[in-house]
N, CA, C and O atoms as a GROMACS GRO file, in nm:
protein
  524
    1UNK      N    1  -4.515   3.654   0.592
    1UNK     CA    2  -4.578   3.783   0.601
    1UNK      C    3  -4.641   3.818   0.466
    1UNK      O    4  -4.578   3.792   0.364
    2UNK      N    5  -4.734   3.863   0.461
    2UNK     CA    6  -4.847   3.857   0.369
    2UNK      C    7  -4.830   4.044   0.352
    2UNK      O    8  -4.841   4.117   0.451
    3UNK      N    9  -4.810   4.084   0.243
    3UNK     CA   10  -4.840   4.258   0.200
    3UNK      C   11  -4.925   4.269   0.132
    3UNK      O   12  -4.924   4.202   0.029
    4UNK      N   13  -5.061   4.378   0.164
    4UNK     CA   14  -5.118   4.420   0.128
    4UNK      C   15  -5.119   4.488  -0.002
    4UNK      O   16  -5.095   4.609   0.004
    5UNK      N   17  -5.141   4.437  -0.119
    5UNK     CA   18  -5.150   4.503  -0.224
    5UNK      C   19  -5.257   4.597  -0.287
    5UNK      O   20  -5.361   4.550  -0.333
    6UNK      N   21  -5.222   4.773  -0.288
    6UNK     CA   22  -5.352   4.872  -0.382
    6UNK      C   23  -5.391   4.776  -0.487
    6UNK      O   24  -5.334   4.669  -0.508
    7UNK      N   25  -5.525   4.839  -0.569
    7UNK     CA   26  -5.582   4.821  -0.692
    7UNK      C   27  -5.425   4.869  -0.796
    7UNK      O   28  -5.383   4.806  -0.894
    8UNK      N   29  -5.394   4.936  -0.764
    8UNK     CA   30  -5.274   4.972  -0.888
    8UNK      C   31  -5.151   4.864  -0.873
    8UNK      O   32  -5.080   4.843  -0.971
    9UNK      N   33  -5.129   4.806  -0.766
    9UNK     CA   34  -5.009   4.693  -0.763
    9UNK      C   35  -5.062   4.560  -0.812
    9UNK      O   36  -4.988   4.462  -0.825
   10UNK      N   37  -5.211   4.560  -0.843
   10UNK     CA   38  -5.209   4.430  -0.895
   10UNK      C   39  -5.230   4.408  -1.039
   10UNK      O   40  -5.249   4.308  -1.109
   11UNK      N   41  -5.218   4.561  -1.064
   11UNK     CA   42  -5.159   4.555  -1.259
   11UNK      C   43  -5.020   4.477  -1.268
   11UNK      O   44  -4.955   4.458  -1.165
   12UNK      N   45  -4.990   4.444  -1.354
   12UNK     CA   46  -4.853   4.374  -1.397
   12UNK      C   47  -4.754   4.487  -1.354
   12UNK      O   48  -4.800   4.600  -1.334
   13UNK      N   49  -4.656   4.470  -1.342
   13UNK     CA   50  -4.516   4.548  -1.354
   13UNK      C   51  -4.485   4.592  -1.472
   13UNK      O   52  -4.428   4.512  -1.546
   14UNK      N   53  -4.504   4.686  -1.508
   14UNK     CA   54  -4.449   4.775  -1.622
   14UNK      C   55  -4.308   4.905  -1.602
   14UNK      O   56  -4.341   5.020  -1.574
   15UNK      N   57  -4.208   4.882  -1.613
   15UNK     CA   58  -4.070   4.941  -1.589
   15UNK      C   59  -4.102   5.095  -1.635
   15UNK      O   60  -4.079   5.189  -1.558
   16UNK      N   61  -4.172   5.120  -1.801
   16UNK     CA   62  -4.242   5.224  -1.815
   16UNK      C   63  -4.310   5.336  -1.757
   16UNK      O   64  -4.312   5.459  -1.768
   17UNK      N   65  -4.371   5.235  -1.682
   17UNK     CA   66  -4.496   5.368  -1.595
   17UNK      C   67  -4.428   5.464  -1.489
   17UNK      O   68  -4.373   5.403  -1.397
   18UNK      N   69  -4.423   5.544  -1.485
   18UNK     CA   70  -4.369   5.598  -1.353
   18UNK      C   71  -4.396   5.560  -1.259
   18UNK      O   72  -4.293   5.547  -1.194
   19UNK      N   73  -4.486   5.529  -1.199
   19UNK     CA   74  -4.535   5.483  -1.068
   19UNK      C   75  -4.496   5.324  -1.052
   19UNK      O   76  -4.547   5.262  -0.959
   20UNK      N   77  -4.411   5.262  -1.135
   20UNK     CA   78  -4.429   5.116  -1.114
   20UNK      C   79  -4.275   5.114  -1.006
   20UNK      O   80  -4.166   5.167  -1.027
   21UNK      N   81  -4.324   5.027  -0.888
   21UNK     CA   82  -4.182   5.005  -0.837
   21UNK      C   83  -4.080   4.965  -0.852
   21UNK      O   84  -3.982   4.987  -0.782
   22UNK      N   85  -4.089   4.875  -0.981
   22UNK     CA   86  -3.968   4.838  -1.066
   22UNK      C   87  -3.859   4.919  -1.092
   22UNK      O   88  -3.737   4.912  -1.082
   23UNK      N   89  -3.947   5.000  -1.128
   23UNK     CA   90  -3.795   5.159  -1.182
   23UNK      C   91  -3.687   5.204  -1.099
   23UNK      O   92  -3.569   5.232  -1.121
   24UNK      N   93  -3.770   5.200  -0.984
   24UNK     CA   94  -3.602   5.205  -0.851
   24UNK      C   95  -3.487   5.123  -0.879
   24UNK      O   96  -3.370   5.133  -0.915
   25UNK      N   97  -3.595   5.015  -0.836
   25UNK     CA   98  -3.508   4.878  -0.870
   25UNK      C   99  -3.425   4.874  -0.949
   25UNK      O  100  -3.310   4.841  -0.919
   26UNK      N  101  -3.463   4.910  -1.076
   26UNK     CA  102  -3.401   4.899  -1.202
   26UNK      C  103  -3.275   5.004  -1.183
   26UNK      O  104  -3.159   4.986  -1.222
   27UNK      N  105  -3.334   5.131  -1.104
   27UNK     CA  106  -3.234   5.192  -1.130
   27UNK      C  107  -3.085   5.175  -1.024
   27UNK      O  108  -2.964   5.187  -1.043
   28UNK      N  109  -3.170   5.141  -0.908
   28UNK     CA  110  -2.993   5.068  -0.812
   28UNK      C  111  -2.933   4.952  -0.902
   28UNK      O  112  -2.815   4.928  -0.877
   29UNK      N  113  -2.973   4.898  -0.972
   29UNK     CA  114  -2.903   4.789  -1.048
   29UNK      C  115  -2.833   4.847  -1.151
   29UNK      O  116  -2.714   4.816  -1.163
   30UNK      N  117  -2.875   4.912  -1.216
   30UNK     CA  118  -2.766   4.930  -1.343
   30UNK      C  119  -2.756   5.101  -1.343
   30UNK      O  120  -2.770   5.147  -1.456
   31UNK      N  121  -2.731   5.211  -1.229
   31UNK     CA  122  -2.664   5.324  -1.196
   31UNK      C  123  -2.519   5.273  -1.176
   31UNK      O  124  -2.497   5.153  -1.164
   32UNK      N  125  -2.424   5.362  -1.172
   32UNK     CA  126  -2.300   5.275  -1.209
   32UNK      C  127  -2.236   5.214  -1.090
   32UNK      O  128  -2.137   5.143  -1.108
   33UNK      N  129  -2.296   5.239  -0.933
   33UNK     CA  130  -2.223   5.201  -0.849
   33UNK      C  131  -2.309   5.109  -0.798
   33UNK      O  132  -2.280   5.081  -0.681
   34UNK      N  133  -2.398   5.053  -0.840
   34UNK     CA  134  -2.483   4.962  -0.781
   34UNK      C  135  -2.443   4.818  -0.867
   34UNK      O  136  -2.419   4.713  -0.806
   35UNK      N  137  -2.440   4.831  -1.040
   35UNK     CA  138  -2.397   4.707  -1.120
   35UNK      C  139  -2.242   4.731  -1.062
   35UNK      O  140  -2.194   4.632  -1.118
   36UNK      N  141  -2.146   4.780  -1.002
   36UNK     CA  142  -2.023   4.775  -0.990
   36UNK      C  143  -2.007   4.662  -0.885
   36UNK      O  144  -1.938   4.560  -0.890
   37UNK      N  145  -2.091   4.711  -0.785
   37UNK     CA  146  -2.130   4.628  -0.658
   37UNK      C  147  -2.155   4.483  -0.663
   37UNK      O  148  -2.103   4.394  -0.596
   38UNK      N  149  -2.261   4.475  -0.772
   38UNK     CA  150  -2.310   4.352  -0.789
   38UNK      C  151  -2.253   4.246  -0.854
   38UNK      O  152  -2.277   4.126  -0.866
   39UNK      N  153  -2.141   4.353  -0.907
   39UNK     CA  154  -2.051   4.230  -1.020
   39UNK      C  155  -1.963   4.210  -0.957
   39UNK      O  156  -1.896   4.112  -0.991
   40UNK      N  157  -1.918   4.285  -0.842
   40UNK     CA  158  -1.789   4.264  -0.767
   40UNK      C  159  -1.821   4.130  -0.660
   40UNK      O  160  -1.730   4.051  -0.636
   41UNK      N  161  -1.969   4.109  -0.594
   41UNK     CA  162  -2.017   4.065  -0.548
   41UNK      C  163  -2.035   3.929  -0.568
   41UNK      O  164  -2.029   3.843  -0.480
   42UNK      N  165  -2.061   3.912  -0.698
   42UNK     CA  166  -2.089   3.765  -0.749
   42UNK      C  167  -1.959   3.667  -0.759
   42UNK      O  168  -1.957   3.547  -0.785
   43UNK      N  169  -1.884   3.730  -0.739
   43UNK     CA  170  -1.710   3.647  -0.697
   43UNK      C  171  -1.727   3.635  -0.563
   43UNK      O  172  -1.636   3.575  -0.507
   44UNK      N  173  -1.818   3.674  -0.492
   44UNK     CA  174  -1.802   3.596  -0.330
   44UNK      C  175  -1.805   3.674  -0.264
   44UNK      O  176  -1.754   3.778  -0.306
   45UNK      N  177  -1.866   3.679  -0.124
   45UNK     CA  178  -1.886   3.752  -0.012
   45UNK      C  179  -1.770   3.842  -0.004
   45UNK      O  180  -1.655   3.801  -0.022
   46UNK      N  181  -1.800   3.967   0.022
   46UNK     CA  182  -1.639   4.090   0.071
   46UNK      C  183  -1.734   4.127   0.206
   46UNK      O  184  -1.846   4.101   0.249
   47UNK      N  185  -1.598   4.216   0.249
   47UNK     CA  186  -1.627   4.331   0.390
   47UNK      C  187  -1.628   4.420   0.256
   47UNK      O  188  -1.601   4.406   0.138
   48UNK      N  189  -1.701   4.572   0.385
   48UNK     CA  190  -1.722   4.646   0.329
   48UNK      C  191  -1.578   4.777   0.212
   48UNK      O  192  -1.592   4.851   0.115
   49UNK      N  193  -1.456   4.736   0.304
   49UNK     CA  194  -1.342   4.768   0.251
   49UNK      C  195  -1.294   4.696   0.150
   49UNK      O  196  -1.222   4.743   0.062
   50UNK      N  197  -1.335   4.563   0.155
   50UNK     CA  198  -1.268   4.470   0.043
   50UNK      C  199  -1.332   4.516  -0.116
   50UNK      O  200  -1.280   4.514  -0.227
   51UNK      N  201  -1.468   4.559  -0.069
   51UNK     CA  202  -1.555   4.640  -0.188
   51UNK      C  203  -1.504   4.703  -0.201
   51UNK      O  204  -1.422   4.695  -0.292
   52UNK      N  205  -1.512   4.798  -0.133
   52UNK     CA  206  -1.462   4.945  -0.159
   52UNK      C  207  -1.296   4.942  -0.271
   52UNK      O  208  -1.275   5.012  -0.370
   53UNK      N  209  -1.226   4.862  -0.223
   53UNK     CA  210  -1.094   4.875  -0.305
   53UNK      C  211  -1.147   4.772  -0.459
   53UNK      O  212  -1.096   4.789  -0.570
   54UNK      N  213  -1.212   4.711  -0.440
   54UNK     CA  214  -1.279   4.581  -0.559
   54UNK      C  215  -1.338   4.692  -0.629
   54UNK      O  216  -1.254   4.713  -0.716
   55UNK      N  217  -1.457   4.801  -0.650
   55UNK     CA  218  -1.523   4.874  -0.688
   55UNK      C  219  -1.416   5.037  -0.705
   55UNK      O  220  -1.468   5.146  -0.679
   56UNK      N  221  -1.282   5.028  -0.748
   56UNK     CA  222  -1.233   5.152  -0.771
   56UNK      C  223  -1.290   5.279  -0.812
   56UNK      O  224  -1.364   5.274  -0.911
   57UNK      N  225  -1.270   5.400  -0.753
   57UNK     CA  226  -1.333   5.522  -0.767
   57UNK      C  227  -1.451   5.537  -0.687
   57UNK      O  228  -1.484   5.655  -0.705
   58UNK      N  229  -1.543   5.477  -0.598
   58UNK     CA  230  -1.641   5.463  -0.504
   58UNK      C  231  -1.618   5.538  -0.395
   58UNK      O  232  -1.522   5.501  -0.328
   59UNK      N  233  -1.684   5.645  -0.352
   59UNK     CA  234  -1.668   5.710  -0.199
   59UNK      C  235  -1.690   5.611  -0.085
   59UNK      O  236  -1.718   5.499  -0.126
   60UNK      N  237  -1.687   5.619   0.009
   60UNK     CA  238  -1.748   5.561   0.093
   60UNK      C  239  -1.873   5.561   0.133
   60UNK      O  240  -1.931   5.468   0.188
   61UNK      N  241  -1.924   5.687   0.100
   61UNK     CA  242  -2.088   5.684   0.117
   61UNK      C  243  -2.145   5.693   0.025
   61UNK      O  244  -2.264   5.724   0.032
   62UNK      N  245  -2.090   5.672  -0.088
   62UNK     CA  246  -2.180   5.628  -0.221
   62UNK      C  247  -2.223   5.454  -0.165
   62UNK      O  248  -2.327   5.393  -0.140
   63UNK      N  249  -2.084   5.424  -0.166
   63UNK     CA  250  -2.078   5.210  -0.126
   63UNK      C  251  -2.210   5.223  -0.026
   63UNK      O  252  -2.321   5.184  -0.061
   64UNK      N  253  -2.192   5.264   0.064
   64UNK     CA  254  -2.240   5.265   0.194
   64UNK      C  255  -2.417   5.349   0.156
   64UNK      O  256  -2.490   5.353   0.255
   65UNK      N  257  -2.465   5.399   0.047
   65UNK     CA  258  -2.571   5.447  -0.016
   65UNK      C  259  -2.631   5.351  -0.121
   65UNK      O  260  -2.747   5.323  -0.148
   66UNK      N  261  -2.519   5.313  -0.169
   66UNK     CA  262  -2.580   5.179  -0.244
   66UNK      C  263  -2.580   5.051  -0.207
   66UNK      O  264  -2.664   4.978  -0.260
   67UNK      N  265  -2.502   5.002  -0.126
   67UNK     CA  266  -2.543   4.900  -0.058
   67UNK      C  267  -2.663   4.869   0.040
   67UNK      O  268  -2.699   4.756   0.069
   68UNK      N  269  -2.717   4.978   0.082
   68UNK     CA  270  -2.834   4.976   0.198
   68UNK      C  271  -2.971   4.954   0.059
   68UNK      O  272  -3.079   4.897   0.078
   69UNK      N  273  -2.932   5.006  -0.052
   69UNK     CA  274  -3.078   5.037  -0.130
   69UNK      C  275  -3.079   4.829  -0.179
   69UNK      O  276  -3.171   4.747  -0.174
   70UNK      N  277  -2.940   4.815  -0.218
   70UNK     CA  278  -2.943   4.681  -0.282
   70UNK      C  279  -3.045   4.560  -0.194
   70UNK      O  280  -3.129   4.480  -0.235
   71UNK      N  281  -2.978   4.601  -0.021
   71UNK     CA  282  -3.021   4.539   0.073
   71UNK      C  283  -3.133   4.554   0.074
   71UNK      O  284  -3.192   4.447   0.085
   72UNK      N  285  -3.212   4.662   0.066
   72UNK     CA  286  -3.341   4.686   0.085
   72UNK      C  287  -3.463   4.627  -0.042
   72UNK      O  288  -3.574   4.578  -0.025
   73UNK      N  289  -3.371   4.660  -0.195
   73UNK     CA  290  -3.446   4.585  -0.250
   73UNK      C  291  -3.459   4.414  -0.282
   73UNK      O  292  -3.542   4.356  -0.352
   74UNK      N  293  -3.335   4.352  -0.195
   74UNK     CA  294  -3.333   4.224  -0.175
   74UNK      C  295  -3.241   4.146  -0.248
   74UNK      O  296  -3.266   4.027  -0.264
   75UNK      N  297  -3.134   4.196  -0.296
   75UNK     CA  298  -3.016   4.173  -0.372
   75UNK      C  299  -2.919   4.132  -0.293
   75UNK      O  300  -2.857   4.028  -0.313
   76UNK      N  301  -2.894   4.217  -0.189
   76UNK     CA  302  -2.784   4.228  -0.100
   76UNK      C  303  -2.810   4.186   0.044
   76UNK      O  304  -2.873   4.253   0.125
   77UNK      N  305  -2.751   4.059   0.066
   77UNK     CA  306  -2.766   4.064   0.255
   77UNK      C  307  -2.662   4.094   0.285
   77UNK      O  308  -2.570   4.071   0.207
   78UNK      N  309  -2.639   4.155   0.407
   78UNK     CA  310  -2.573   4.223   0.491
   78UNK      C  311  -2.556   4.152   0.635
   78UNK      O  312  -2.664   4.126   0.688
   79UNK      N  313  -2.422   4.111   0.720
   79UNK     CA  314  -2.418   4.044   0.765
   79UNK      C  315  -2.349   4.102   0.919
   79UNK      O  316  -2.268   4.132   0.831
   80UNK      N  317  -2.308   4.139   1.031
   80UNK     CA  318  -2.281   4.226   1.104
   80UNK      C  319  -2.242   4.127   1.186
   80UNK      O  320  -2.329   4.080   1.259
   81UNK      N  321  -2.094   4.067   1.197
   81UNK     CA  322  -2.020   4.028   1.322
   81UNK      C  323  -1.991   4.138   1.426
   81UNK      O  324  -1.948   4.253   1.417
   82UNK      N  325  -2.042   4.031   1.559
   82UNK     CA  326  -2.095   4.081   1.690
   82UNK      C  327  -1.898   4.041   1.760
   82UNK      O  328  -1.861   3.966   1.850
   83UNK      N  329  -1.815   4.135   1.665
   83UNK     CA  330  -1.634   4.111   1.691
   83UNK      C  331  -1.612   4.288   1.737
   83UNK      O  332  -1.674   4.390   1.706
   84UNK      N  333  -1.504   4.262   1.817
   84UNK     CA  334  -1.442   4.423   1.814
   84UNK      C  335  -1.240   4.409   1.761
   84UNK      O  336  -1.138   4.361   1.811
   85UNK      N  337  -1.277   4.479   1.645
   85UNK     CA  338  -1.356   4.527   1.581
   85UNK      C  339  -1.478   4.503   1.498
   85UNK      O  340  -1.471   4.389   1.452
   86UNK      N  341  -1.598   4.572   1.456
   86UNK     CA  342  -1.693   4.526   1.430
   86UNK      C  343  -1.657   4.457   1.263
   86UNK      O  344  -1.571   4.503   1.187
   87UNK      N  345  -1.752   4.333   1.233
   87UNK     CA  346  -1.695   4.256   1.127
   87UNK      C  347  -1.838   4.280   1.023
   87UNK      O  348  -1.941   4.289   1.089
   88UNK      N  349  -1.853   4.289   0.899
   88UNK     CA  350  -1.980   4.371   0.852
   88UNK      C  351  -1.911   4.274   0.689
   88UNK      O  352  -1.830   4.322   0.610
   89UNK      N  353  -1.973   4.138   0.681
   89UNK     CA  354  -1.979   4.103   0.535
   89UNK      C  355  -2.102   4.147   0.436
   89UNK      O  356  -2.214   4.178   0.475
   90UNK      N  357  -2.069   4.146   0.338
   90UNK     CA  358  -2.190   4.142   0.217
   90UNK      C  359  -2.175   4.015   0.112
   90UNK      O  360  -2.070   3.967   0.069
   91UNK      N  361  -2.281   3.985   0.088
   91UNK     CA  362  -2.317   3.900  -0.018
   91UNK      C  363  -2.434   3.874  -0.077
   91UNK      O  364  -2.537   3.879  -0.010
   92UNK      N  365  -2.438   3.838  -0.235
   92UNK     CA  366  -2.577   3.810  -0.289
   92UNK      C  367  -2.673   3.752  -0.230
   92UNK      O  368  -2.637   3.670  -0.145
   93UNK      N  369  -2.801   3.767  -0.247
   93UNK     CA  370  -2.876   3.691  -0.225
   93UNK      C  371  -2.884   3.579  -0.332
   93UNK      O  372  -2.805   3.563  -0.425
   94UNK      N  373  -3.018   3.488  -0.296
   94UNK     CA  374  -2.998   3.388  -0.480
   94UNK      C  375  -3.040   3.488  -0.581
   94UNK      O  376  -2.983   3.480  -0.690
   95UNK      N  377  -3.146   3.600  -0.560
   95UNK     CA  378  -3.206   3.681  -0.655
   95UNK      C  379  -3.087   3.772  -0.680
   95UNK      O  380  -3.054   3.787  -0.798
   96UNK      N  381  -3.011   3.841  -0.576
   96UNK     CA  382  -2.908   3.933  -0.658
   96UNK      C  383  -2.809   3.807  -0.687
   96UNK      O  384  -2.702   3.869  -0.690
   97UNK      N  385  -2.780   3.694  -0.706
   97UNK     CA  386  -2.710   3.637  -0.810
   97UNK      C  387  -2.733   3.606  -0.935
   97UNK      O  388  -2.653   3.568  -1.020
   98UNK      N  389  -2.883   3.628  -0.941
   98UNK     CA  390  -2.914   3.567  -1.061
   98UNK      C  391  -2.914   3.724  -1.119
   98UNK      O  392  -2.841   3.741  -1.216
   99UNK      N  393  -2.986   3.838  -1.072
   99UNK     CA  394  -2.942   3.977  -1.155
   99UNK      C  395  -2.809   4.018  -1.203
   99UNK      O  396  -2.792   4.088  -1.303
  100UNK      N  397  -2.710   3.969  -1.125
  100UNK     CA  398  -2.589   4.022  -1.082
  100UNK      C  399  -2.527   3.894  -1.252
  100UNK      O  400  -2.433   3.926  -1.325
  101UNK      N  401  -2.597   3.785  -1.267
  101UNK     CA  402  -2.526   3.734  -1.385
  101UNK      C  403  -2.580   3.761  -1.507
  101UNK      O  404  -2.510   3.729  -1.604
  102UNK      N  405  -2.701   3.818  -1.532
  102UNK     CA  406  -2.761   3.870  -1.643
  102UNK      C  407  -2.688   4.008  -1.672
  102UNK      O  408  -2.656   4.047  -1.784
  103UNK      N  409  -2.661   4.089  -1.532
  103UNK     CA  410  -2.595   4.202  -1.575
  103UNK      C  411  -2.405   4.159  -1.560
  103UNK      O  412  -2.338   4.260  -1.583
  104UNK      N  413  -2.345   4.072  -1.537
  104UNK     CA  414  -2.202   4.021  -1.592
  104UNK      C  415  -2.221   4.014  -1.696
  104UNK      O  416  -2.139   4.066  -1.771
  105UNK      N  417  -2.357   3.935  -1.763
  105UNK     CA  418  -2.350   3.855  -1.913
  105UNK      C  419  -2.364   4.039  -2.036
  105UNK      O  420  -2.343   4.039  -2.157
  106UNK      N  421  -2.395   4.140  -1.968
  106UNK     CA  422  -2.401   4.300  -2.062
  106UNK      C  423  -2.271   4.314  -2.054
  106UNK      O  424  -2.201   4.315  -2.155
  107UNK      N  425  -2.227   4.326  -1.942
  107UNK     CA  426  -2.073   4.379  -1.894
  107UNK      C  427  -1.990   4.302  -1.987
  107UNK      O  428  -1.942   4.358  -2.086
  108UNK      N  429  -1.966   4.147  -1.958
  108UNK     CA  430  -1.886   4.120  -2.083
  108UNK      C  431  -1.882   4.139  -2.195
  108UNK      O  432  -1.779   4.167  -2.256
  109UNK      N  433  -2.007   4.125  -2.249
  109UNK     CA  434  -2.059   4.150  -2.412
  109UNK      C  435  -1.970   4.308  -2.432
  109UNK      O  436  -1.883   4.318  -2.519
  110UNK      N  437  -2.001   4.407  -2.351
  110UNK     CA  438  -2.003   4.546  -2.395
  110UNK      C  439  -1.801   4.547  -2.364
  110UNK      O  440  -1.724   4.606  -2.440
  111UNK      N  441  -1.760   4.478  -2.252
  111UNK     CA  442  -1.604   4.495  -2.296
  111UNK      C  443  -1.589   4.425  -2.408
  111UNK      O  444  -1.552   4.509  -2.491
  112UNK      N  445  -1.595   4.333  -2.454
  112UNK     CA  446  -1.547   4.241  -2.557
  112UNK      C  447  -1.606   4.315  -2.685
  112UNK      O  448  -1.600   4.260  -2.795
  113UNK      N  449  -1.659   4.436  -2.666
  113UNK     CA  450  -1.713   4.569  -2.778
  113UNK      C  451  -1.623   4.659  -2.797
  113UNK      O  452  -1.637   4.740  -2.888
  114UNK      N  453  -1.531   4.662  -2.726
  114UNK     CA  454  -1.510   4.820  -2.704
  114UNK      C  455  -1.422   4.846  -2.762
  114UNK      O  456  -1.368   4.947  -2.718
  115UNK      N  457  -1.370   4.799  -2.855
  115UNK     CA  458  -1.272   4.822  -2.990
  115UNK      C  459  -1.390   4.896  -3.055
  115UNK      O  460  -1.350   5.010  -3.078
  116UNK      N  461  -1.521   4.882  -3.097
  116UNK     CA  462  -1.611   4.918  -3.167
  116UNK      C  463  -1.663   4.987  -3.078
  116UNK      O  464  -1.697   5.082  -3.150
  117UNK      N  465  -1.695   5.014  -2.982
  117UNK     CA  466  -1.728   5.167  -2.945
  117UNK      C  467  -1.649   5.251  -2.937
  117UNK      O  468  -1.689   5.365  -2.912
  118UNK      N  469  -1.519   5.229  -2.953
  118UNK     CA  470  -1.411   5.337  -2.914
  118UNK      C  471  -1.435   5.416  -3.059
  118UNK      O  472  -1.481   5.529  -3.073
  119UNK      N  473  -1.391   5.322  -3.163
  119UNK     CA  474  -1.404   5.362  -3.302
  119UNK      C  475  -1.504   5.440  -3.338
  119UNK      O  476  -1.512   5.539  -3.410
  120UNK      N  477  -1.589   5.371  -3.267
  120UNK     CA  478  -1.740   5.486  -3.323
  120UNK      C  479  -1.718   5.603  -3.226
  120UNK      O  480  -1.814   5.675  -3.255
  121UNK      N  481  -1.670   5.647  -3.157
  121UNK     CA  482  -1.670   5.755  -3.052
  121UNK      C  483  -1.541   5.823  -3.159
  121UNK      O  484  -1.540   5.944  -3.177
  122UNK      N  485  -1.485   5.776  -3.195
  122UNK     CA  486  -1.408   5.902  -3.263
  122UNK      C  487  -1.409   5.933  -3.383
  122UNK      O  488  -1.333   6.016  -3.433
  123UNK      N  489  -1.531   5.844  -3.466
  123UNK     CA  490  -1.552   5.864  -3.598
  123UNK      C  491  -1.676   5.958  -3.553
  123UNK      O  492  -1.728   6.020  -3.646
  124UNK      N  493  -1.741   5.982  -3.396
  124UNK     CA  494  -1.857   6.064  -3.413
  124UNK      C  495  -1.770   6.182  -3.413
  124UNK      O  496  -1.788   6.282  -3.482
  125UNK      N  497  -1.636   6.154  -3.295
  125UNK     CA  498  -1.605   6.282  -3.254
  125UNK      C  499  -1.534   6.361  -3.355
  125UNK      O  500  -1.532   6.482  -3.333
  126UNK      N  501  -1.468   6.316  -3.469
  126UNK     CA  502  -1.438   6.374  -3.619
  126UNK      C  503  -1.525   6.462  -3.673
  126UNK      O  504  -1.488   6.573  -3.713
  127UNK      N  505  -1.678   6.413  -3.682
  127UNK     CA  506  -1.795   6.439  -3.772
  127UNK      C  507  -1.836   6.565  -3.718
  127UNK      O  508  -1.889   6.653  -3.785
  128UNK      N  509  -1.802   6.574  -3.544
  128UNK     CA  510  -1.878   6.672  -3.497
  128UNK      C  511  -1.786   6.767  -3.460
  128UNK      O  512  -1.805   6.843  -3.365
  129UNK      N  513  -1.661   6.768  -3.547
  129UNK     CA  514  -1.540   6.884  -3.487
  129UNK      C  515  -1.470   6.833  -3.375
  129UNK      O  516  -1.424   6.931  -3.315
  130UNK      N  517  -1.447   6.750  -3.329
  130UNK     CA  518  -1.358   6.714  -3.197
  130UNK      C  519  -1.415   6.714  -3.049
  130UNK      O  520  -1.516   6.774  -3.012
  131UNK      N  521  -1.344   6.647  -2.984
  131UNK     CA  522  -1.456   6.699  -2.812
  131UNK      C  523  -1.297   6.763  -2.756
  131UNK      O  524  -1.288   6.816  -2.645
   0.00000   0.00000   0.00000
């Protein structure tokens, strides 16, 4: 299937511009319940409950809000056993695996930080009278 591209979609992708469709994108990926998703994800297909407890603190219709956008932007397939009860896996695509390990490869970096951000969070919070 072939999509029709405006005069403005066949500028490059710029994350910048407001109008570029990237920015969604960008933003279901690294809003906090979408990289939660994706990192939980890249360890292997779950149901939608197996997420839900894998992704702690998640409503159900946050999961269930961010999983449809992931799906939609092509990260996430979604899989719907025809069982009663109904059986509903998720898993990466190859593209949300390969996002899903660029954003593991921040996630680790930034825990394996956090002796040094903690520190700096309370040498700001000293400077500025306490929180």
């Amino acid at each position: 299937m072939t999509v029709e591209r405006t005069p403005e979609q066949d500028l490059p992708y710029d994350v910048f511009s407001k109008a570029c469709p990237s920015r969604g994108t960008l933003e279901h990926v690294t809003g906090r319940w979408g990289a939660l998703a994706l990192g939980a994800l890249h360890e292997g297909s779950l149901r939608f409950n197996e997420l839900r407890r894998r992704v702690d603190g998640v409503s159900e219709k946050m999961l269930s809000q961010t999983l449809h956008a992931l799906e939609r932007d092509g990260l996430v397939h979604r899989e719907a056993q025809p069982t009663n009860p109904p059986r509903v896996d998720y898993e990466l695509t190859p593209l949300g695996h390969e996002v899903a390990e660029r954003l593991l490869a921040l996630i680790h970096h930034l825990e394996g930080r956090m002796d040094e951000v903690l520190a700096a969070r309370e040498r700001y919070d000293e400077m500025r009278g306490g929180r």
